[in-house]
Every structure is written in C-alpha cells, then in structure tokens.
C-alpha positions in Angstrom: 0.0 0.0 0.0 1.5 3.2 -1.3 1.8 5.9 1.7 1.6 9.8 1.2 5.7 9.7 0.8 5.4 7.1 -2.1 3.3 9.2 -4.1 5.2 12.4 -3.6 7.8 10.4 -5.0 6.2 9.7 -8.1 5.0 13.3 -8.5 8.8 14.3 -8.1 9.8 12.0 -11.2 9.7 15.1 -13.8 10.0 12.8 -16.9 7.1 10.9 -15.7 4.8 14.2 -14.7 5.3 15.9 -17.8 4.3 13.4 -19.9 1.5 13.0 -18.3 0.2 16.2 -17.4 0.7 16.6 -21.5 -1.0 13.6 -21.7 -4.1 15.3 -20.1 -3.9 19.0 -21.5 -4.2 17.1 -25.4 -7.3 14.9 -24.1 -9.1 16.7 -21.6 -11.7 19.3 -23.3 -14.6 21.4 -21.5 -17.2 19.4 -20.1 -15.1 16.1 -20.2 -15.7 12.9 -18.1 -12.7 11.8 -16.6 -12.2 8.5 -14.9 -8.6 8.9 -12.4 -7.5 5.0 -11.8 -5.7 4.6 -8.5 -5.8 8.4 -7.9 -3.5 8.3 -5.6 -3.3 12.0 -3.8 -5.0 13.2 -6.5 -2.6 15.0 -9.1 -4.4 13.3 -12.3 -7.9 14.1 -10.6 -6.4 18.1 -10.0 -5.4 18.6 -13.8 -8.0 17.2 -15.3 -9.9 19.6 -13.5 -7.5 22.5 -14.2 -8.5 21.6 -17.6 -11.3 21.4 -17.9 -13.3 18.2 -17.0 -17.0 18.8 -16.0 -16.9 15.4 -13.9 -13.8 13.4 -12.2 -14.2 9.9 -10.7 -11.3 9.5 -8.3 -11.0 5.6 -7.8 -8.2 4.3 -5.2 -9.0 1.7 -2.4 -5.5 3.5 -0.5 -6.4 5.5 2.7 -4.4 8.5 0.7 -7.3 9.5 -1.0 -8.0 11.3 1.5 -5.4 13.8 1.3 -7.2 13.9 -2.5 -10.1 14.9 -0.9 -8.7 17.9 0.9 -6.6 19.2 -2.1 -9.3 19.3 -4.2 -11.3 21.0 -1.8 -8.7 23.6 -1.0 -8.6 23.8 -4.9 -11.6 24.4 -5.4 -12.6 21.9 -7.5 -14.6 19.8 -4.7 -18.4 20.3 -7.0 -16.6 18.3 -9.9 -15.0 15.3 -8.1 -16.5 12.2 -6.8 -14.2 10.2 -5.0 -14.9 6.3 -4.9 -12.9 3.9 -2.4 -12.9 0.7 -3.8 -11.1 -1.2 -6.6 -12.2 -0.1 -10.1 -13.1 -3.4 -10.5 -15.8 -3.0 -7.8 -17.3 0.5 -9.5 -20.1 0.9 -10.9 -20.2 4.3 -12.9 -23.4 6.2 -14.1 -22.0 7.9 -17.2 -19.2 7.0 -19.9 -15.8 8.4 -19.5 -14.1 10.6 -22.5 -10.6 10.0 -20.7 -9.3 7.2 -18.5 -6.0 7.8 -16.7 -3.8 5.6 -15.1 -0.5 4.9 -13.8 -0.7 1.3 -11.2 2.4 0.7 -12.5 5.8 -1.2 -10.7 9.1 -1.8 -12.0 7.1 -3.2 -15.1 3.4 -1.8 -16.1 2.6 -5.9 -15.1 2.0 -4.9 -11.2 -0.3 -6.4 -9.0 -3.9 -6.5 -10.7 -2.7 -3.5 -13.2 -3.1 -4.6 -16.5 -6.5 -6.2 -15.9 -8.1 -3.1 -14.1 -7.4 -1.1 -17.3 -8.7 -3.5 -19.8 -11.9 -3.6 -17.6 -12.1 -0.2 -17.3 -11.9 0.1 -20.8 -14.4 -2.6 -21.9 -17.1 -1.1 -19.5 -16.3 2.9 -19.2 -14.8 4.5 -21.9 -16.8 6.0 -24.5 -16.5 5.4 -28.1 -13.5 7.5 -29.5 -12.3 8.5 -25.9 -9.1 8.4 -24.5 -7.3 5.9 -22.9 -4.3 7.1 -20.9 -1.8 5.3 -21.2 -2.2 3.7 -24.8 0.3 1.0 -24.5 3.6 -0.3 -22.6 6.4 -1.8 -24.5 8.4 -4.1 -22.2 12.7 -3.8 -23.0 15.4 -6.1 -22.6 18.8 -6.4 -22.4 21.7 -8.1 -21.4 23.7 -6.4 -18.5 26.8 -6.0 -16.7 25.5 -5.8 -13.2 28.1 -7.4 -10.4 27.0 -5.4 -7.8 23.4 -6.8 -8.4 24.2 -10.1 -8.6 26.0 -10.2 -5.5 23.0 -9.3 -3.1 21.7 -12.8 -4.8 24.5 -15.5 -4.5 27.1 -13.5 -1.8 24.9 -14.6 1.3 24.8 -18.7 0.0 28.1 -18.1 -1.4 30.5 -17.0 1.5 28.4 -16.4 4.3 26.9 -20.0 4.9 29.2 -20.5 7.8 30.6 -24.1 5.8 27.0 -25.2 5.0 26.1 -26.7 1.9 23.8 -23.8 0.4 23.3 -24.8 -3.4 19.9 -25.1 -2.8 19.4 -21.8 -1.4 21.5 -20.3 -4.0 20.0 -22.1 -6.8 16.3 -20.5 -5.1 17.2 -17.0 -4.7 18.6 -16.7 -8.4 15.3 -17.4 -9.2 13.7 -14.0 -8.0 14.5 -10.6 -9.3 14.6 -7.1 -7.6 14.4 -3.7 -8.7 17.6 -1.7 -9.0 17.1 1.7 -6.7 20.0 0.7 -4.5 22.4 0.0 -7.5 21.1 1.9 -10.4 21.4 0.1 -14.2 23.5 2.5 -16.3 23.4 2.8 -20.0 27.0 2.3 -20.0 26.5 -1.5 -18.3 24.2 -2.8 -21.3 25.9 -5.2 -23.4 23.8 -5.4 -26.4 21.1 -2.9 -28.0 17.8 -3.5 -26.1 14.8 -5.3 -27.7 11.0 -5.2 -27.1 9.8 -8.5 -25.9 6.1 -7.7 -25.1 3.7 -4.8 -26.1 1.1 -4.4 -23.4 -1.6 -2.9 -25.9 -4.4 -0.8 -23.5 -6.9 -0.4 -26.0 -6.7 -4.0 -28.2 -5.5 -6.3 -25.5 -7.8 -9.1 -24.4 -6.3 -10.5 -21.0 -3.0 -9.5 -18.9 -0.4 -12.1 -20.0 2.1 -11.7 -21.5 5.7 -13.0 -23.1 8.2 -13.0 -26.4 11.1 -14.6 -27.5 14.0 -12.2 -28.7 17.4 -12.4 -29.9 20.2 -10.4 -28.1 23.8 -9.4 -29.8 26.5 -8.3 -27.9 28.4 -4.9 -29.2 31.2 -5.5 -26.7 32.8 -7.9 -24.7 32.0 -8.3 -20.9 30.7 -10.3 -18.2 27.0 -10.9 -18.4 25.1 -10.9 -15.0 21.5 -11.1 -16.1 18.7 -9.4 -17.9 17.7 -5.6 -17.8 13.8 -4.6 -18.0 12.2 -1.8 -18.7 9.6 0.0 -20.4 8.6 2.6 -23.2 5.0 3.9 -22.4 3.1 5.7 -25.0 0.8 7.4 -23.2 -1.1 9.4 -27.0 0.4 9.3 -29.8 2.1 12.7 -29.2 3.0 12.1 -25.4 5.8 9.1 -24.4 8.9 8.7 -21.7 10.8 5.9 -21.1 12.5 4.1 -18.2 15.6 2.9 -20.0 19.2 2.8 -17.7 20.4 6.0 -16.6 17.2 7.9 -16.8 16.2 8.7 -13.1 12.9 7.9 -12.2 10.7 6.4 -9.6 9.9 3.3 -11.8 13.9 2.0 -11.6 14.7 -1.1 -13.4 14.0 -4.8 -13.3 17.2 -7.2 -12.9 16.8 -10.4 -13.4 19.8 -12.2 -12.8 21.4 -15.6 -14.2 22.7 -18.3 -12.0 26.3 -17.7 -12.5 28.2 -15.0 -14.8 28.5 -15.5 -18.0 31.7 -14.0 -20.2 30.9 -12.9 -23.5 32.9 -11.9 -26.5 31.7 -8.9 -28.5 28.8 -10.2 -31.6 27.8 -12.9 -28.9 23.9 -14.3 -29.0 21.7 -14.3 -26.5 18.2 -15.9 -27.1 15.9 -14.8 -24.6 12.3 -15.7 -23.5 10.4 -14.3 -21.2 6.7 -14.6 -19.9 4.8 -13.4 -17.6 1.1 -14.8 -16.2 -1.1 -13.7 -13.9 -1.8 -16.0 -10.9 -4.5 -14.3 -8.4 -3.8 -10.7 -8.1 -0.2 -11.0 -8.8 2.3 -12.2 -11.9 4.4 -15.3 -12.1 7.8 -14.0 -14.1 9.9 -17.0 -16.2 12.8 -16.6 -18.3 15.0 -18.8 -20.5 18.2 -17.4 -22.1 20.2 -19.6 -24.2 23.8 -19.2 -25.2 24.3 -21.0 -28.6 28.0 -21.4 -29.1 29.2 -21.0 -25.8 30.9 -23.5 -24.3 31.1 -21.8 -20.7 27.7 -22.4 -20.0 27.0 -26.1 -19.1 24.1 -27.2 -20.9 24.1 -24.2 -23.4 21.1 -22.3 -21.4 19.5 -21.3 -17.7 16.1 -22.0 -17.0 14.5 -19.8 -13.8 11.2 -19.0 -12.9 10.7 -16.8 -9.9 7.4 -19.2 -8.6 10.7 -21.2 -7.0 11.9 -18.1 -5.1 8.9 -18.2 -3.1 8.3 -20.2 0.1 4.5 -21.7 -0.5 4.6 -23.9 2.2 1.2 -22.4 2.7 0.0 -23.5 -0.9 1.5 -27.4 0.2 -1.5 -26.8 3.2 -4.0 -25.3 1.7 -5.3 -27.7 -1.1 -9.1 -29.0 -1.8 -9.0 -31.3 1.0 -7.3 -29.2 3.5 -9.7 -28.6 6.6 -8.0 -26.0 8.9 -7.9 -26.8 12.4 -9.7 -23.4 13.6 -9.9 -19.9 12.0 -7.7 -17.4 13.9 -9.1 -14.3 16.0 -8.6 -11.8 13.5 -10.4 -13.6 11.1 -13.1 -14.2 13.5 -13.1 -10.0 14.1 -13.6 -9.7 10.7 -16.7 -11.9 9.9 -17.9 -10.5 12.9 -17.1 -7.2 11.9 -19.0 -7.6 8.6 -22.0 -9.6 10.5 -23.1 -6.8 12.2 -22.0 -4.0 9.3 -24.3 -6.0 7.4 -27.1 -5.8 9.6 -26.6 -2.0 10.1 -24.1 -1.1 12.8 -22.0 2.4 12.5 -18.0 1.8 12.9 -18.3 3.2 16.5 -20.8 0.6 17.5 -18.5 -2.0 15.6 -15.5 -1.3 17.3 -17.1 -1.2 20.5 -18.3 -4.8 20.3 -15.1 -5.7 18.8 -13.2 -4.5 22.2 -15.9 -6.6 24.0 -15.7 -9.8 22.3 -12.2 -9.9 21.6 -10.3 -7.9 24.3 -6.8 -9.3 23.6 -6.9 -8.5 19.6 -7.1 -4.4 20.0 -4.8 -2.0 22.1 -7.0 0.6 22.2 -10.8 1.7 21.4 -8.9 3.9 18.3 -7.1 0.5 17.1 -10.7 -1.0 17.3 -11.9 1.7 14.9 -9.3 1.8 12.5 -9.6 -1.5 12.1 -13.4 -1.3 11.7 -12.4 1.4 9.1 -10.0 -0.7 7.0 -12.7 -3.6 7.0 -15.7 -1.1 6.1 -13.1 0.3 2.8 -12.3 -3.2 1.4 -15.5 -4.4 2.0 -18.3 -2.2 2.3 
C-alpha cells in the first residue's frame, strides 16, 4: 500500500509528470468525463480539473485518497470530483468516460492487478473515441553488466553459509529478481542494443499475459550478469517517456539475474524468452536465455522462474482437501465485523463490540476503529 511519501515520490519524477500532465492537456476538453484510476493523492484528478473536466471519478481503495479529498477541496474543484474507495473493478459508474488515466504501475506496467483493471475499465467505461491514458507499454530487454546486483543474490549462500552446503538456497534465490534503486542500471553496463519482448496494448488487449522470444547481440565484450527490463510507455500518440538505464525515475529497473556470470565476447547471441502470467492478483515471471556457441555455459542455457523463489509452504497446506484446524481471531473479528456492518451497525458501534468480544486483539478503542475502518473500505 502506497503511503503519502510514495506518491510524492512519483509526482517528483519530472520525466514521468510531464508526460503525463501533457497527456491530459491534449485529451481533456470542457465538459469532459474523466475517470482517475488509482488516484493516488489526487494530481491526475487536480489537472483534469485545471483543464477542464465537468466530472472526475477518483477511484483508489489506499487511505491517501484522503489527502485527495482535501486538495481538491482547497482547490476548489470539490463540485466536480467524486471520490470512490474501492477497486475499479468494484465500480459501478453512471456515465461514460471521455478520458481514463492511469499509472498502477511497478518496475514493469505488469503490477499487481494493473493490467487487468485497465482493460476492464476500458471494456465497460470508456466512451467510443475516448481516451485511454496510457495507450500502450512496450516491455525492454537487455543483457547487463551488473556485479553489484548479482552479489546481493548469490554473496549470502556463497561466503556467508558458515561451511554449509547452500546450493539449494542459492539455486532458489537466483530465481527472483529485484528492482535496481540501491544500484542503479546505467546505459554504460548494457551489453547489447535492447529489444521489445512484449507490447502491453491498452486499448486491443484481451487479458493480462504476456511474453516474447528475442534475440540479443552483444556490441562489446563483458561479463553478463542477467537481464535488464524496462519499459517505453506511449501514453497518445504525441506524449511518451521511457525508463531505459540512466534515466532517473521512480519506476527503476528490473534485474533479473542468471545463476552464474557468464563472459561474452563482443557479436555474442543471447536468445531470450520471457513470460509473464497472472496467478491471483499477482504475476508469475519465467525466463529462458540460451547461449548458442558458448561452451562456458554447461548445458548451453538457464532456465528460472521466480514461482521457485517463493516459500509456499502455505499452498503445500491449503489444497481442496485441506480442513484448517480453527480460524484465527482476527479472522473471526472480521466476519464479525461484517456480520453486524451488514445488519446496520455504525464503525463506533463495531469497534465497541469488537473490544468486548475480543479484548486481547485491539490496544485501544482507536485500534478497534481503524480496524473497523480498513474492514468497512475493502469491503463495504
């Protein structure tokens, strides 16, 4: 969940805000109906009301909207805005929108829930001919010379096992991937000219997956650590940035590393393939880079997938015939919770019963409530 901080930070990335407040001066017209997805603080919601918009939908489940609330009301927009705390996929709307804005993006545009949230949003909101911000995502790869990186993977199962055997370990945590804030990719470590390997297309697209298979050529020699993702967003035709090493922004990169470094002569090939599939909410990354002609890789590839950097000992115990033993106390404040929301209760007369019936779960009558609160915003 995003705090107040996190978004400042985003509205601090320059590259990022002027695209998009461009974005919104070419779409938004007088008398526009604007839908703001994962508003956030409420920037998107602000200029599209500096612009013009008769009506704004601000839709974000995150407690920070509202701090929306109060800036549109100290900006005077507060007769234009309605402010709706759920997930967009939750909304019902009473009118078409001529704009939908958006940025739920991560690392990669393929966060949590992102991609399908916009494609709903378009199927059931936007009007014919409107705008949909942003258009599409293209999703960049290269190969990169990233030791640094690849240390915080294989340095703790490496030399700081204390004589164990740690292969396992190791072999697990070069299946994940991180983001590269603490070690920033520069242009200067890519070892070949980037490809696209997926277009996430906004207004074609049919579902969230996605994946390609391209073909990587080194223009120098070096020592190859892993892959480098990124992305190119289009957000109208007129009105792009990108997030390619060395440009500073609140994005960062995705490193994906390999097992082991690999050394590579200059014209080497790389043949990459990379997917990625929703599961639940989230996305399942996998990625297979082959190394024809190399003799220094055994086998000639790597195969990861970072579904084996997880620990799911909680999938290995909760199949179809799993019966759990008892359900905890904080579940059982919740169904209580919504038992008697359901049947008409305020928060206040929630929380008190909550204190009553489970003394040892709450500090405080105010913990009571904002729990109450949480429950009535994801729920109610």
């Amino acid at each position: 969940m995003y705090t107040v901080r996190d978004f400042g930070d985003m509205i601090a990335d320059r590259v990022r805000m002027a695209a998009y407040e461009a974005a919104l001066r070419r779409t938004v017209k007088p008398g526009s109906v604007v839908v703001d997805i994962g508003a956030g603080t409420g920037i998107f919601t602000l200029l599209a009301c500096r612009f013009g918009a008769r009506k704004v939908y601000a839709i974000d489940p995150n407690p920070a909207i509202d701090v929306a609330r109060a800036l549109v009301k100290d900006n005077g927009f507060r007769d234009r805005v309605e402010f709706i705390s759920k997930m967009s996929t939750e909304v019902e709307l009473p009118e078409r929108a001529d704009v939908i804005v958006s940025d739920v993006r991560g690392v990669l545009p393929l966060a949590p829930g992102s991609v399908a949230a916009l494609l709903d949003a378009r199927t059931r909101w936007l009007r014919p001919g409107g705008a949909l911000i942003p258009m599409r995502d293209e999703l960049r790869v290269s190969v990169v010379e990233a030791p640094l990186l690849h240390r915080t993977f294989v340095d703790p199962w490496d030399t700081l096992h204390f004589g164990f055997d740690a292969s396992a370990a190791r072999a697990s945590a070069t299946s994940g991937w991180c983001h590269d804030r603490a070690e920033p990719i520069m242009l200067e470590q890519i070892l070949a000219p980037a490809e696209t390997w997926a277009t996430v297309d906004y207004e074609h697209a049919t579902g969230p997956d996605v994946g390609g298979t391209v073909t990587l050529r080194t223009n120098r020699a070096g020592t190859g650590h892993g892959l480098a993702l990124w992305f190119d967003a289009t957000l109208t035709h007129e009105d792009r940035f990108s997030t390619q090493p060395g440009t500073r922004c609140v994005y960062s990169r995705a490193f994906f590393p390999w097992p082991s470094p690999v050394v590579l002569e200059a014209g080497a090939v790389i043949e990459a393939r990379i997917s990625a599939v929703q599961v639940g909410d989230d996305y399942t990354f996998s990625w297979t880079s082959r190394f024809p002609g190399n003799p220094g890789v055994p086998g000639g590839e790597f195969h990861q997938t970072d579904f084996f950097s997880l620990v799911r000992m909680g999938d290995l115990l909760t199949g179809e015939d799993h019966r759990p033993k008892k359900v905890g106390p904080r579940g059982l404040a919740t169904a209580r919770a919504l038992e008697l929301l359901s049947s008409g209760a305020s928060v206040g007369e929630v929380a008190t019963t909550l204190l009553q019936v489970f003394p040892g779960q709450f500090r405080s009558r105010e913990a009571a409530l904002f729990a109450v609160r949480a429950i009535v915003r994801k729920y109610a």
